[in-house]
C-alpha positions in Angstrom: 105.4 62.3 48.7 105.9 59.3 51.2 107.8 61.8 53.2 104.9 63.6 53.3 102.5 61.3 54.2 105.1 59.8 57.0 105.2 63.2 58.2 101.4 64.2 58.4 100.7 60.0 60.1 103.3 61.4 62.7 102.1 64.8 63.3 98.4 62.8 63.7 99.8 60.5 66.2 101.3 63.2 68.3 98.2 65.2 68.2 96.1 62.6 69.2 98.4 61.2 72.6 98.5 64.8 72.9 94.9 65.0 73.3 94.5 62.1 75.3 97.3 63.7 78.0 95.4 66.4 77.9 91.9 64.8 78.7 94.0 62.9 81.6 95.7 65.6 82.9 92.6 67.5 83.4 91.2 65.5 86.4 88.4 63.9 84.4 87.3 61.1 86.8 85.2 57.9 86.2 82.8 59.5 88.5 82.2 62.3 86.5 82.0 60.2 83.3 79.2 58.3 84.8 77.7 61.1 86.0 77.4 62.6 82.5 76.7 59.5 81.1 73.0 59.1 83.6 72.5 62.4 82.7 72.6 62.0 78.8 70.4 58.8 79.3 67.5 60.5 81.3 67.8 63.1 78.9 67.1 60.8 75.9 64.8 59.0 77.5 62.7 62.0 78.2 63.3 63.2 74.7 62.0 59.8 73.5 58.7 59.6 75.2 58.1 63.3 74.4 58.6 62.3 70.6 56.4 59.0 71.1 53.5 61.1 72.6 54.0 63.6 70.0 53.7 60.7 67.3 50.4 59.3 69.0 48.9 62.8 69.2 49.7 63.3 65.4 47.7 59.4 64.6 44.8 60.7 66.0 45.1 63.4 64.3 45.6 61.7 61.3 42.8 59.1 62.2 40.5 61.9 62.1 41.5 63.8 58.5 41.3 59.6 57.1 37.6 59.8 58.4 36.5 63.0 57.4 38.2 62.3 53.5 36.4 59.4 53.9 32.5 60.7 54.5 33.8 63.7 51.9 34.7 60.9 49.0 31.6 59.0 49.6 29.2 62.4 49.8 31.0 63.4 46.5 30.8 60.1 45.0 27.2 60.0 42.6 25.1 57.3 43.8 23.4 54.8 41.1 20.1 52.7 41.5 21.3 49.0 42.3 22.3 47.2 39.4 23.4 50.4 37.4 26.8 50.6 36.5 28.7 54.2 35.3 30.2 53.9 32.1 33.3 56.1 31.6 
């Protein structure tokens, strides 16, 4: 079982430095890291203020449905004469 697992550890390390030759070897610059990297921030930070107007639009929305359930509870709710109380 050890043999195993000192087997499978050593097939994982090869992999990986395998992998990382790979990514080396293919002419991947700093350049072009950067450049992917500006590229992923603009893109978030568009996606973010889309999603923050998104969430404003839906408050007002919501604003509006609190107010109308509002006047609807209080034109559904019986009105007493001051000083009357309803008993359950």
């Amino acid at each position: 079982m050890n043999k195993l697992i000192a087997v499978l550890a050593l097939l994982l390390v090869l992999v990986t430095g395998l992998m990382v030759w790979q990514f080396y070897a293919s002419g991947v610059s700093g350049k072009d890291i950067e450049s992917v990297k500006a590229t992923v921030r603009l893109e978030n930070e568009s996606l973010r203020a889309d999603l923050q107007s998104r969430c404003d639009k839906l408050d007002k929305k919501l604003e509006r449905i609190e107010g109308k359930l509002d006047k609807l509870i209080d034109m559904l709710t019986p009105k007493l004469p001051d000083g009357m109380k309803m008993v359950p």
